[in-house]
ZATIPA-739839 format. One record per residue (C-alpha): residue number from 1; residue in three letters; x, y, z. Coordinates in Angstrom, 3 decimals. Layout:
+-----+------+----------+----------+----------+
!  nr ! rest !       c1 !       c2 !       c3 !
+-----+------+----------+----------+----------+
! NUM !  Ala !        X !        Y !        Z !
...
+-----+------+----------+----------+----------+
This chain:
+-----+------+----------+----------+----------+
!  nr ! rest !       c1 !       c2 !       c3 !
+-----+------+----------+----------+----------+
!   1 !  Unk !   -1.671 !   21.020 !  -21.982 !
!   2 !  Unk !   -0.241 !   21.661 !  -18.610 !
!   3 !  Unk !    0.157 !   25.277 !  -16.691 !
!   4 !  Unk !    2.128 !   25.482 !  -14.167 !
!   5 !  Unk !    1.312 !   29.414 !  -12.315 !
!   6 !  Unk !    3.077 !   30.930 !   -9.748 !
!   7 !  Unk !    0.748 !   32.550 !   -7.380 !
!   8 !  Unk !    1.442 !   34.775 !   -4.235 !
!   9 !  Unk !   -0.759 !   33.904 !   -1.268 !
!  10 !  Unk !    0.053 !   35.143 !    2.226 !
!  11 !  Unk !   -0.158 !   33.192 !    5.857 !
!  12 !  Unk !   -3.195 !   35.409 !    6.089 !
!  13 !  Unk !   -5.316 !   34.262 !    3.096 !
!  14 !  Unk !   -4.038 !   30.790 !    3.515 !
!  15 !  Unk !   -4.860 !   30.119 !    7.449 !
!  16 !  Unk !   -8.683 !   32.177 !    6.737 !
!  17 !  Unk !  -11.331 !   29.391 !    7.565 !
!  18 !  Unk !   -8.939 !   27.046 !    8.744 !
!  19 !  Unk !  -10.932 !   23.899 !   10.174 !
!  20 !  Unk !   -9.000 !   20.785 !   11.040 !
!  21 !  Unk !  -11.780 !   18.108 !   11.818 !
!  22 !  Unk !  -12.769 !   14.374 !   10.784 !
!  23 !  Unk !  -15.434 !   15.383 !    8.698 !
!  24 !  Unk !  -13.556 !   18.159 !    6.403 !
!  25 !  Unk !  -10.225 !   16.762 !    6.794 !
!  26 !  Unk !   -7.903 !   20.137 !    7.264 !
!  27 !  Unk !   -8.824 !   22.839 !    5.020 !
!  28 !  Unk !   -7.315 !   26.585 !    4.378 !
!  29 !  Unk !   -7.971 !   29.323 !    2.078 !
!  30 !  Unk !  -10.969 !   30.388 !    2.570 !
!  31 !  Unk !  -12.211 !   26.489 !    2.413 !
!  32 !  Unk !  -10.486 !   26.223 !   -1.031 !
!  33 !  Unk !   -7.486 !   24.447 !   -0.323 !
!  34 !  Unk !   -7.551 !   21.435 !    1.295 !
!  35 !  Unk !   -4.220 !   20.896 !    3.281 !
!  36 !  Unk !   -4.703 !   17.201 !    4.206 !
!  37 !  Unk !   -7.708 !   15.948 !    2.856 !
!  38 !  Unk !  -10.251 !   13.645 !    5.079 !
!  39 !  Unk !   -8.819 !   10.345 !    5.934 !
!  40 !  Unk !   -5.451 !   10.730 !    4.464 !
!  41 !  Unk !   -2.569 !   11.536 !    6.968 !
!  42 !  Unk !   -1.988 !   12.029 !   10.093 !
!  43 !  Unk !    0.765 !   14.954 !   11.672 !
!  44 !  Unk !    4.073 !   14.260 !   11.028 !
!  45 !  Unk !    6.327 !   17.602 !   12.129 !
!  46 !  Unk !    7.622 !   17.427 !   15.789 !
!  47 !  Unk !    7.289 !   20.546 !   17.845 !
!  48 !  Unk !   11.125 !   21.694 !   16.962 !
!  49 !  Unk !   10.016 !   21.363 !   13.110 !
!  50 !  Unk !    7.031 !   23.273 !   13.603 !
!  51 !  Unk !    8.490 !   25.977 !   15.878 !
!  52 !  Unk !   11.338 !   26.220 !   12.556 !
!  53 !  Unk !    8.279 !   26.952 !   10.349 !
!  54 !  Unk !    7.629 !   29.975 !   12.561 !
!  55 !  Unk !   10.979 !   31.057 !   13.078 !
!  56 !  Unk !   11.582 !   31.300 !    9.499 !
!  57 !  Unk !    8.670 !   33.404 !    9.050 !
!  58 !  Unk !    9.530 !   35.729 !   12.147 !
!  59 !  Unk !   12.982 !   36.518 !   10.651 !
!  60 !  Unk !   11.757 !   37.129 !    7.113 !
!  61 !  Unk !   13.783 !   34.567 !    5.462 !
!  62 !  Unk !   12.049 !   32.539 !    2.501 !
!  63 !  Unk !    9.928 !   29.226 !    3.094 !
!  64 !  Unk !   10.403 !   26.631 !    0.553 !
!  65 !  Unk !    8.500 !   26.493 !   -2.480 !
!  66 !  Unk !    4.792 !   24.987 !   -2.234 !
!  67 !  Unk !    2.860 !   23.364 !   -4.727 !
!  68 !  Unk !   -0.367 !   23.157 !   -5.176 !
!  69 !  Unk !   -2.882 !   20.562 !   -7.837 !
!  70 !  Unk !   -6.253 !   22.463 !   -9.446 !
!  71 !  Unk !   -8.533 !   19.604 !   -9.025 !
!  72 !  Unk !  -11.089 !   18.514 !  -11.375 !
!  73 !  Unk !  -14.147 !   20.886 !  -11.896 !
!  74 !  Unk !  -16.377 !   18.553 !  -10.311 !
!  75 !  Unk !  -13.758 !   18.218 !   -6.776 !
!  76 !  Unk !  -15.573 !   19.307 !   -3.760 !
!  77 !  Unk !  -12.517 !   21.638 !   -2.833 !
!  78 !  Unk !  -10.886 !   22.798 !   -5.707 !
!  79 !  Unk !   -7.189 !   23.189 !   -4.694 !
!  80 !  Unk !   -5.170 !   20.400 !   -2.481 !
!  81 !  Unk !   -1.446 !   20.865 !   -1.324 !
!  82 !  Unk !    0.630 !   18.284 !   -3.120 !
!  83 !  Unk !    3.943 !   19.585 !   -1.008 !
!  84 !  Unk !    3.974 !   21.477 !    1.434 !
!  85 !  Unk !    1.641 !   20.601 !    3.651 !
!  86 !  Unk !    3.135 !   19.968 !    6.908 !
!  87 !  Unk !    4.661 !   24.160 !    6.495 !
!  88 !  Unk !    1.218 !   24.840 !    5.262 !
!  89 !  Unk !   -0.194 !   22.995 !    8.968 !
!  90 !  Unk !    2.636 !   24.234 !   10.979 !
!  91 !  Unk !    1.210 !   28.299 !   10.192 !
!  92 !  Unk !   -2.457 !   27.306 !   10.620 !
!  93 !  Unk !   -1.726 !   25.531 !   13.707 !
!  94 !  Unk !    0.208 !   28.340 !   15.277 !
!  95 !  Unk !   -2.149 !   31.036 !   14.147 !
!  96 !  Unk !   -5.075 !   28.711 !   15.370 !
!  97 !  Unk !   -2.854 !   29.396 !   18.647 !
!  98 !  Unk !   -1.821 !   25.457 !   19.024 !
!  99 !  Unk !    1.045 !   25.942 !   19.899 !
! 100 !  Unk !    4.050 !   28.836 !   21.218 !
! 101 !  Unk !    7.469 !   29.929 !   20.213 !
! 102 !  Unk !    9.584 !   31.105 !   22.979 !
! 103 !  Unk !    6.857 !   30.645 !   25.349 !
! 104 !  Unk !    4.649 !   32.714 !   22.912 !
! 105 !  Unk !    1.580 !   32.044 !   20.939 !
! 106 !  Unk !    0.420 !   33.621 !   18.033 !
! 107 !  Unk !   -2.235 !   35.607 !   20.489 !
! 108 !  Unk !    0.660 !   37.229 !   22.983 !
! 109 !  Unk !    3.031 !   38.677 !   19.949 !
! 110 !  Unk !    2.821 !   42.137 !   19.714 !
! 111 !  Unk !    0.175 !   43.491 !   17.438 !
! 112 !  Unk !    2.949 !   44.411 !   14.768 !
! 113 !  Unk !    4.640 !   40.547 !   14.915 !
! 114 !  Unk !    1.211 !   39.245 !   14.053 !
! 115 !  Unk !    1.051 !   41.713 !   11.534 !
! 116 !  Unk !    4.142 !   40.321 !   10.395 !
! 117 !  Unk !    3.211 !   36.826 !   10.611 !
! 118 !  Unk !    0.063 !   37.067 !    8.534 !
! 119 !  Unk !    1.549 !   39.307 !    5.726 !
! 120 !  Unk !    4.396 !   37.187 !    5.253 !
! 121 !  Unk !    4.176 !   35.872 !    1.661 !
! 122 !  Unk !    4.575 !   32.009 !    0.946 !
! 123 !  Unk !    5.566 !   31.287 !   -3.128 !
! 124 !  Unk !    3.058 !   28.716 !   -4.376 !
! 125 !  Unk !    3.254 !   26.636 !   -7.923 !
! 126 !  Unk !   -0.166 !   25.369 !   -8.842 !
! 127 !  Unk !   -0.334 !   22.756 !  -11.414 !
! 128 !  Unk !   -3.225 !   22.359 !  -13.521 !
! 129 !  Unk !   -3.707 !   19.660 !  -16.737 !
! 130 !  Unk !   -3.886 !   16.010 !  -18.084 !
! 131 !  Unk !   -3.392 !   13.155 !  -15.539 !
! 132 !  Unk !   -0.189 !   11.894 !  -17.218 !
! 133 !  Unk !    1.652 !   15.584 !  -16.992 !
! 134 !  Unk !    0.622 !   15.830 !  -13.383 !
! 135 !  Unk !    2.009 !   12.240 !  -12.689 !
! 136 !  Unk !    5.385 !   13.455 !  -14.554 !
! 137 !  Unk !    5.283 !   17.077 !  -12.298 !
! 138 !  Unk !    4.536 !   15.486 !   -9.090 !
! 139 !  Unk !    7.451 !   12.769 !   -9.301 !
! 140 !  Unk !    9.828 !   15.549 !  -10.095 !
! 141 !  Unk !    8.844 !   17.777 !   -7.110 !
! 142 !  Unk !    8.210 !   14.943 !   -4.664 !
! 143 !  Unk !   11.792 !   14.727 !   -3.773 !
! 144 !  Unk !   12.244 !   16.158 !   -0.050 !
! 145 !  Unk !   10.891 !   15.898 !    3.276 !
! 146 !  Unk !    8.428 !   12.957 !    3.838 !
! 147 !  Unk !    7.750 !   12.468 !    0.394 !
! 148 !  Unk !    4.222 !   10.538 !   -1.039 !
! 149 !  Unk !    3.723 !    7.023 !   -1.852 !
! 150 !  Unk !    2.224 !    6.382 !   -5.584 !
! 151 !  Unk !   -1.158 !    5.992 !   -4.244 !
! 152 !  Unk !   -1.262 !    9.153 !   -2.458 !
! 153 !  Unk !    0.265 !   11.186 !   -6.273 !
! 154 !  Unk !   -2.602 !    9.030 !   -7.982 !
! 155 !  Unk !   -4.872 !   10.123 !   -5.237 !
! 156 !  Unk !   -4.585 !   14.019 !   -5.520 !
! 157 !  Unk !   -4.207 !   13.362 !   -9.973 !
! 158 !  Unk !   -7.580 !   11.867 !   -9.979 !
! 159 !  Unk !   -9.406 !   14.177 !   -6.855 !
! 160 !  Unk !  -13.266 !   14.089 !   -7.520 !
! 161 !  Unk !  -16.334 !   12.321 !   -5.035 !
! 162 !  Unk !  -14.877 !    8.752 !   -5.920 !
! 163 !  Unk !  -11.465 !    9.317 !   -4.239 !
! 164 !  Unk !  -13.039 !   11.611 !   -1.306 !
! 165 !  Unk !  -15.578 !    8.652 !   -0.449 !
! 166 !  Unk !  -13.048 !    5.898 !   -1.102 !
! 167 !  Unk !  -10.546 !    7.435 !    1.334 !
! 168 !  Unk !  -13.786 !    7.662 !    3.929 !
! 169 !  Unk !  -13.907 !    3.892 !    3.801 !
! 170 !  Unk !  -10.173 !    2.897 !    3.338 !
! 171 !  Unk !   -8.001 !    5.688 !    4.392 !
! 172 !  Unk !   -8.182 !    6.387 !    8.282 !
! 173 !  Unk !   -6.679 !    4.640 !   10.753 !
! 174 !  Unk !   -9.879 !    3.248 !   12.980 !
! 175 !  Unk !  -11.663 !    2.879 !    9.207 !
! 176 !  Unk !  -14.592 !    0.340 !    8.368 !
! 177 !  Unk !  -11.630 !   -1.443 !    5.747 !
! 178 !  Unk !   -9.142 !   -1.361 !    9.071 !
! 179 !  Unk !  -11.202 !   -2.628 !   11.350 !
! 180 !  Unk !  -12.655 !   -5.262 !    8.458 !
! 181 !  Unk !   -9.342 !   -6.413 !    7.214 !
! 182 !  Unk !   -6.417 !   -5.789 !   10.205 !
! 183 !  Unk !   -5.732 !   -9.825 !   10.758 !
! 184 !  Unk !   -5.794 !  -10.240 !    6.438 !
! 185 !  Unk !   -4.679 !   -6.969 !    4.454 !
! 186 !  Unk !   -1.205 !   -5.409 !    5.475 !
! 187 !  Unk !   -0.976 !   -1.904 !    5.263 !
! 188 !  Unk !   -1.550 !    1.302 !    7.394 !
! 189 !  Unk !   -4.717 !    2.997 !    6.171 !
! 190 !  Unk !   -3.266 !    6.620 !    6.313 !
! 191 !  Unk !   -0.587 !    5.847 !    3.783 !
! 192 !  Unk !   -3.274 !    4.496 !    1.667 !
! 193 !  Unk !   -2.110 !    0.963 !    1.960 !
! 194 !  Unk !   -5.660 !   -0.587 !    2.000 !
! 195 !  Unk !   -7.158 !    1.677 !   -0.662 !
! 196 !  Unk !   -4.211 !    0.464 !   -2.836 !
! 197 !  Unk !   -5.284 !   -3.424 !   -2.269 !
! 198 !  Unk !   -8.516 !   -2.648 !   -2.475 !
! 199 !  Unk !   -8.051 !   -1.126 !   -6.092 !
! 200 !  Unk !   -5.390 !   -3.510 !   -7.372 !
! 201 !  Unk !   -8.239 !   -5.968 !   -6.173 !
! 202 !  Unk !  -10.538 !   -4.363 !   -8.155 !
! 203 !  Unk !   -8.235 !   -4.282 !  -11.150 !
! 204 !  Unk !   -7.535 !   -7.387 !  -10.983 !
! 205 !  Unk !  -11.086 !   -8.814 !  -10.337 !
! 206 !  Unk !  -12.298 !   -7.130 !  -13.871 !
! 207 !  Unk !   -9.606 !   -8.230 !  -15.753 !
! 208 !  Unk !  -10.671 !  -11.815 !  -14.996 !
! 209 !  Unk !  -13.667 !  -10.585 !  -15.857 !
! 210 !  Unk !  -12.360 !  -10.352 !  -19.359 !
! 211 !  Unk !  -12.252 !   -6.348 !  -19.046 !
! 212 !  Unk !   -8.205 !   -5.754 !  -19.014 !
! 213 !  Unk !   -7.707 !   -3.055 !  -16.544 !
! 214 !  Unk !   -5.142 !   -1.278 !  -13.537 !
! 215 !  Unk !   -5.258 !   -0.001 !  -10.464 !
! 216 !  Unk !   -4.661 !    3.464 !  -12.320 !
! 217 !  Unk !   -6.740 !    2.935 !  -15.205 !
! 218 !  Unk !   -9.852 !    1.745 !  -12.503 !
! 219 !  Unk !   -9.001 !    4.785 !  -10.698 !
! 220 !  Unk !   -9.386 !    7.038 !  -14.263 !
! 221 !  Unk !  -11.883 !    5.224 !  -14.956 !
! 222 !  Unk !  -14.266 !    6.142 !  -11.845 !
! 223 !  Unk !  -12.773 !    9.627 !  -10.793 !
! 224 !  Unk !  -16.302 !   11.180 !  -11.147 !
! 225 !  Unk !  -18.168 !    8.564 !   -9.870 !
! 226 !  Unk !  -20.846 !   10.003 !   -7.185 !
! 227 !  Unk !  -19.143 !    7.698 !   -4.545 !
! 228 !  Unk !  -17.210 !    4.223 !   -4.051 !
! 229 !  Unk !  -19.508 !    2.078 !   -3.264 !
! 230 !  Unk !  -18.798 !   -0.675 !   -5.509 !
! 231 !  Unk !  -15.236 !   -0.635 !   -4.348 !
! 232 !  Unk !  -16.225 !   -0.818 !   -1.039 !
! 233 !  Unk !  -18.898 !   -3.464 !   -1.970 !
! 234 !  Unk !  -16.324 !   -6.073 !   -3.290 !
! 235 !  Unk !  -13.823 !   -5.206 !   -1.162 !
! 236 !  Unk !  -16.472 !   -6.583 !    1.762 !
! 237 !  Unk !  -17.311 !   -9.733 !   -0.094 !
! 238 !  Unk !  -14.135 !  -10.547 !   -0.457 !
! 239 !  Unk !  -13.173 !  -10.531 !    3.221 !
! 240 !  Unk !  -16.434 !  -11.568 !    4.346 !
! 241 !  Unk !  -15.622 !  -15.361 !    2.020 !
! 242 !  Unk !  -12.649 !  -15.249 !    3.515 !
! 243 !  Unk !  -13.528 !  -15.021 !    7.267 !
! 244 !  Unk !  -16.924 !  -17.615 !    6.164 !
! 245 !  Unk !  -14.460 !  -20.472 !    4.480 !
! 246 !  Unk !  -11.354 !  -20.528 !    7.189 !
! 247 !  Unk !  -11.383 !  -20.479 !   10.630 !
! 248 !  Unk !   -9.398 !  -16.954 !   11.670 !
! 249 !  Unk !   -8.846 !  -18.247 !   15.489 !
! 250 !  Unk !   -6.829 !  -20.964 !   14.075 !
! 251 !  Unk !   -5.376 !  -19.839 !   11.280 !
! 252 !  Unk !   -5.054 !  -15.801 !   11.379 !
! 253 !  Unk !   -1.099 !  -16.048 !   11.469 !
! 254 !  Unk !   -0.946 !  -17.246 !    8.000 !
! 255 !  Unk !   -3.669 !  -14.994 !    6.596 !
! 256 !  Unk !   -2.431 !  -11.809 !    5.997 !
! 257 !  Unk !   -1.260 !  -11.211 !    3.046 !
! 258 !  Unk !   -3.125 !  -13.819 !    1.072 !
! 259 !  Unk !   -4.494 !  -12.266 !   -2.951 !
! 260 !  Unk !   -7.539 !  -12.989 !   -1.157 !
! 261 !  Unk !   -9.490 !  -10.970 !   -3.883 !
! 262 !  Unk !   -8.126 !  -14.269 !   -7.147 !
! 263 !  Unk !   -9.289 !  -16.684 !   -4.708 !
! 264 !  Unk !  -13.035 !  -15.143 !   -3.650 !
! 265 !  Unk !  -13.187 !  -14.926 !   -7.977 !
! 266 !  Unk !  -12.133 !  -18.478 !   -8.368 !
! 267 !  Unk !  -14.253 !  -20.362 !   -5.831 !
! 268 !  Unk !  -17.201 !  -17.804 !   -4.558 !
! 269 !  Unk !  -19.440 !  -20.267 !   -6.036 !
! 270 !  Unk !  -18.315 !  -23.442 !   -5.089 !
! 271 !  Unk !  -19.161 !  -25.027 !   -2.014 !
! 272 !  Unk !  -15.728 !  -25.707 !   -0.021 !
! 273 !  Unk !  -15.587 !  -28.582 !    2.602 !
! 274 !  Unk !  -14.296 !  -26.267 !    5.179 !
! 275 !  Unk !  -14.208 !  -29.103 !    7.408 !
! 276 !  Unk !  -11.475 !  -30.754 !    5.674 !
! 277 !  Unk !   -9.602 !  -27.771 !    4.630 !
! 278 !  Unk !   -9.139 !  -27.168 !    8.140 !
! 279 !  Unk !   -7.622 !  -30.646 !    8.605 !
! 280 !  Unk !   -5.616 !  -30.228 !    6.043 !
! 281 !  Unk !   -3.979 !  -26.481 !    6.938 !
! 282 !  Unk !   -3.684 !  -27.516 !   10.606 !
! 283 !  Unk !   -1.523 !  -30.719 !    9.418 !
! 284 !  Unk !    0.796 !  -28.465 !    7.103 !
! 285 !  Unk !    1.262 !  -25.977 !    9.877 !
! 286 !  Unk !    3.114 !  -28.575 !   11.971 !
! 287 !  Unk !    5.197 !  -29.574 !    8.682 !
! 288 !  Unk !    8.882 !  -28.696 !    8.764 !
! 289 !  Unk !    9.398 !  -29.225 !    5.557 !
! 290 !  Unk !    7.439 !  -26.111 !    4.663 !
! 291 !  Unk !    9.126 !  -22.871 !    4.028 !
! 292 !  Unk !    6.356 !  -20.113 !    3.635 !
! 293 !  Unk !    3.363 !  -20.425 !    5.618 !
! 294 !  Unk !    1.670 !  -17.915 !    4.116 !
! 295 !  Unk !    1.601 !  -20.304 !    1.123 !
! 296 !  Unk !   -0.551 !  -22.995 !    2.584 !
! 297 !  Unk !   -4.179 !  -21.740 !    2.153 !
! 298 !  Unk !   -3.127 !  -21.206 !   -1.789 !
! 299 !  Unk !   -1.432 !  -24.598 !   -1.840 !
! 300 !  Unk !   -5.282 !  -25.823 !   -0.197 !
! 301 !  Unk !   -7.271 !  -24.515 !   -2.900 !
! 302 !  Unk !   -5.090 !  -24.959 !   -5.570 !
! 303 !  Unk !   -2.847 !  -28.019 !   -5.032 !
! 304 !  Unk !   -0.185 !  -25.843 !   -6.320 !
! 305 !  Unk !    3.090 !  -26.805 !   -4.342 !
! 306 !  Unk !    5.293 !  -24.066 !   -5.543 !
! 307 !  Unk !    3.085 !  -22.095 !   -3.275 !
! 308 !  Unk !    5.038 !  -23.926 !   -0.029 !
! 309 !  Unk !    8.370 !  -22.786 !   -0.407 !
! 310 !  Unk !    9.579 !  -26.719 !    0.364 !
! 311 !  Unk !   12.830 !  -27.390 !    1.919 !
! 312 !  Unk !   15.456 !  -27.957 !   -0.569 !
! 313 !  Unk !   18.533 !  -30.293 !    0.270 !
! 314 !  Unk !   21.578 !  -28.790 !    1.355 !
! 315 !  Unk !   24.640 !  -28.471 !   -0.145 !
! 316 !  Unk !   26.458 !  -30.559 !    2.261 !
! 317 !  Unk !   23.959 !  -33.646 !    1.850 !
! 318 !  Unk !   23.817 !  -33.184 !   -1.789 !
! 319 !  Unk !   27.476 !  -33.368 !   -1.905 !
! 320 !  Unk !   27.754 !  -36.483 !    0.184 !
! 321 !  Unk !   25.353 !  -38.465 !   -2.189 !
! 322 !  Unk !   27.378 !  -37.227 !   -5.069 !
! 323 !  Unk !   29.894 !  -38.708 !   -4.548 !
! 324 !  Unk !   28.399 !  -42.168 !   -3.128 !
! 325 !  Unk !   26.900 !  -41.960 !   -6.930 !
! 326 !  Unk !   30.267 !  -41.952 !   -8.432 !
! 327 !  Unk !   28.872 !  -37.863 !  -10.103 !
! 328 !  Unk !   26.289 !  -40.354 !  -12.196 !
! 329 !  Unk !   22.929 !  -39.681 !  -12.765 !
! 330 !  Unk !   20.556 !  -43.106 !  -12.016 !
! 331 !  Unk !   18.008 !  -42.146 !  -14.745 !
! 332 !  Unk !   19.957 !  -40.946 !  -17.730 !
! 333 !  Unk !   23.450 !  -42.871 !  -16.152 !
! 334 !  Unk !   25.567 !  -40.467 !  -17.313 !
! 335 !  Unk !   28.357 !  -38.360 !  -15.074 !
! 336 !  Unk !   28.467 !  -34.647 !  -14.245 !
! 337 !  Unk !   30.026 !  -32.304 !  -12.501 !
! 338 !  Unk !   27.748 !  -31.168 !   -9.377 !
! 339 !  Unk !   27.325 !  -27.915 !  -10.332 !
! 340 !  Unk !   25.005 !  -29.367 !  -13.230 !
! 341 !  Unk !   23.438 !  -31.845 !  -10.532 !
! 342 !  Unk !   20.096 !  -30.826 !   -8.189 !
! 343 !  Unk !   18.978 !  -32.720 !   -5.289 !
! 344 !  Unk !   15.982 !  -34.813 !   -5.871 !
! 345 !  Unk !   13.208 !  -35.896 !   -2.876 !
! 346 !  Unk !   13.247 !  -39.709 !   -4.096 !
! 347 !  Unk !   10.016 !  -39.962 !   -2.312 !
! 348 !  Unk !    8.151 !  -36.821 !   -3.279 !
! 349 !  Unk !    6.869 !  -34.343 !   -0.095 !
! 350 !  Unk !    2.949 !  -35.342 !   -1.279 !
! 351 !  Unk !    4.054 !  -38.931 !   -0.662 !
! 352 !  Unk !    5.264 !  -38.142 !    3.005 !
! 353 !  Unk !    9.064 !  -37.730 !    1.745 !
! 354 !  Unk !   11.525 !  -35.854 !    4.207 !
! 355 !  Unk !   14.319 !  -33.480 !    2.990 !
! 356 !  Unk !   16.878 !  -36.244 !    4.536 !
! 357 !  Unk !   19.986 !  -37.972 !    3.008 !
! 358 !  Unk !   18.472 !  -41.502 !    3.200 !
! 359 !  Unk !   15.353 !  -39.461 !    0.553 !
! 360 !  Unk !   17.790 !  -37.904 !   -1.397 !
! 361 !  Unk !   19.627 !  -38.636 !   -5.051 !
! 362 !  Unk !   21.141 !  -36.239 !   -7.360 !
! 363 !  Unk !   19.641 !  -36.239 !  -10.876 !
! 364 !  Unk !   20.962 !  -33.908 !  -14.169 !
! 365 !  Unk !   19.226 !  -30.937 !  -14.312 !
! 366 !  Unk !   17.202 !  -32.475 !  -17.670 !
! 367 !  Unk !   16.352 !  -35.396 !  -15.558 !
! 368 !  Unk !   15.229 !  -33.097 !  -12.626 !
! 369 !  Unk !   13.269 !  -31.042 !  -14.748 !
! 370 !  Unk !   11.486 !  -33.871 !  -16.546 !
! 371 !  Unk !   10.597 !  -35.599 !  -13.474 !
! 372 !  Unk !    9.570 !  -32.830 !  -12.220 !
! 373 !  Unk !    6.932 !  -31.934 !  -15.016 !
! 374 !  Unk !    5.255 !  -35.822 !  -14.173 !
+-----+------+----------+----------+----------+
């Protein structure tokens, strides 16, 4: 059953032991909050935003509501700032003396305006139960300001040493997974956009495995796991088969983005004649007819043309060899409208057929389709 508690805590308690540092991330409360954990993100308020923090606090009005998570037992801090955190960063840093107001840091206020500073009290909500009800809470509180992605929710829902050494790997910008993966993975590694791919990955892989599961359910699964190492572990294989099998000097503008992780699954033990595959993906990278790129390393493992995006005809050709057809179709030799007609590559693309007139005939749809299927 979820609680949700409203505690008091002031700037004082909140900025004691304040560390802001690779290793510990940036931590408050006596070392019992942690503001932004390790890895995750870097500062986002401008000076004016920050200085508003402090202004707010100076004139006694009230600072929006914060919330907090209670992380699992077994967490290495056990509270973590779920919103709030850039107000919560904004007091540390000025107390820290990081910055002034007015040409004044927190240091050169008059003993009773730090005074006021530190006992000023800050209205915190801290959430504490099930996975699913913190899921629920956090989407209907994540609502203002820079709000979190999914992975950084699912992130602070399933907090424990698997997370905190996952984000080591995956979750800083200048990270062993950023550095690894920066010509093949999109993403930026302080929203989480690699540890996402990396667990979908993951997912993915063990549900071909025959073991049905999701990035969520992976993450559930392993949230007091005494690290991420096997994460990390296939992750690496992956990219490392990818970089082995296709030449990345050649070919690295149509790598990024690839599911990588299906095809490492599908042909990690198969010998590939990269050789070939190379003069194959350098020919179809000169090939106007092709529409997506990205599509062509699939398209060379699989054969799978969909994969190409090929050029369809345009409506003003297909119109012009509707009507030399008299609106019939030459398989089934029956007439229809062109609306129910599609243009049709008499020689196929595989063949060396162009998307030109002189290549082109209009077939039914049924026609079309069962051609199509041959």
């Amino acid at each position: 059953m979820m609680t949700i508690k409203q505690i008091s805590v002031t700037v004082r308690e909140i900025t004691a032991g304040y560390v802001n540092n690779d290793e510990q991330g940036v931590r408050g409360y006596d070392g019992r909050l942690d503001i932004r954990p390790p890895y995750q993100r870097e500062f986002i308020y401008n000076e004016k935003e920050q200085q508003a923090v402090i202004y707010t606090v100076l004139h006694g009005y009230p600072l929006n509501v914060m919330y907090w998570v209670k992380r699992s037992d077994d967490a290495e801090c056990p509270y973590e700032v779920m919103d709030g955190q850039q107000r919560t960063l904004s007091l540390c840093e000025y107390v820290e003396g990081k910055f002034s107001v007015d040409f004044k840091a927190f240091f050169n206020q008059p003993e009773d305006i730090r005074r006021r500073i530190l006992d000023y009290p800050l209205t915190v909500y801290v959430c504490e139960g099930e996975a699913s009800e913190k899921l629920e809470w956090f989407k209907t509180i994540n609502i203002a300001g820079k709000p979190l992605n999914d992975q950084e929710i699912h992130n602070a829902i399933y907090a424990g040493p698997f997370v905190s050494d996952a984000k080591r790997h995956f979750s800083k910008t200048g990270c062993a997974a950023a550095r690894l993966a920066k010509d093949l993975v999109p993403g930026v590694p302080i929203r989480q956009d690699l540890l996402k791919t990396a667990l979908e990955w993951m997912a993915e892989h063990e549900t071909r495995e025959g073991h049905s599961q999701t990035r969520v359910g992976y993450m559930a699964q392993h949230q007091h796991d005494p690290n991420a190492n096997n994460l990390w572990t296939y992750f690496q294989l992956v990219l490392h088969w990818a970089m082995t099998n296709f030449d990345m000097k050649r070919f690295k503008r149509i790598m990024k983005g690839v599911d990588w992780a299906k095809y490492y699954d599908l042909f990690k033990d198969q010998t590939l004649d990269t050789a070939t595959m190379s003069e194959q993906i350098s020919r179809l990278m000169r090939d106007s007819e092709i529409g997506r790129p990205t599509g062509i390393i699939p398209y060379v493992l699989t054969g799978n043309e969909h994969f190409l995006d090929l050029r369809a005809f345009p409506d003003d050709i297909k119109l012009v060899v509707w009507e030399r057809q008299n609106h019939i179709c030459p398989l089934c030799h029956k007439a229809f409208d062109i609306a129910f007609m599609e243009g049709d590559h008499i020689t196929p693309w595989r063949d060396g057929g162009r998307t030109v007139i002189e290549n082109c005939q209009m077939l039914c749809r049924e026609c079309n389709r069962r051609k199509g299927a041959k």
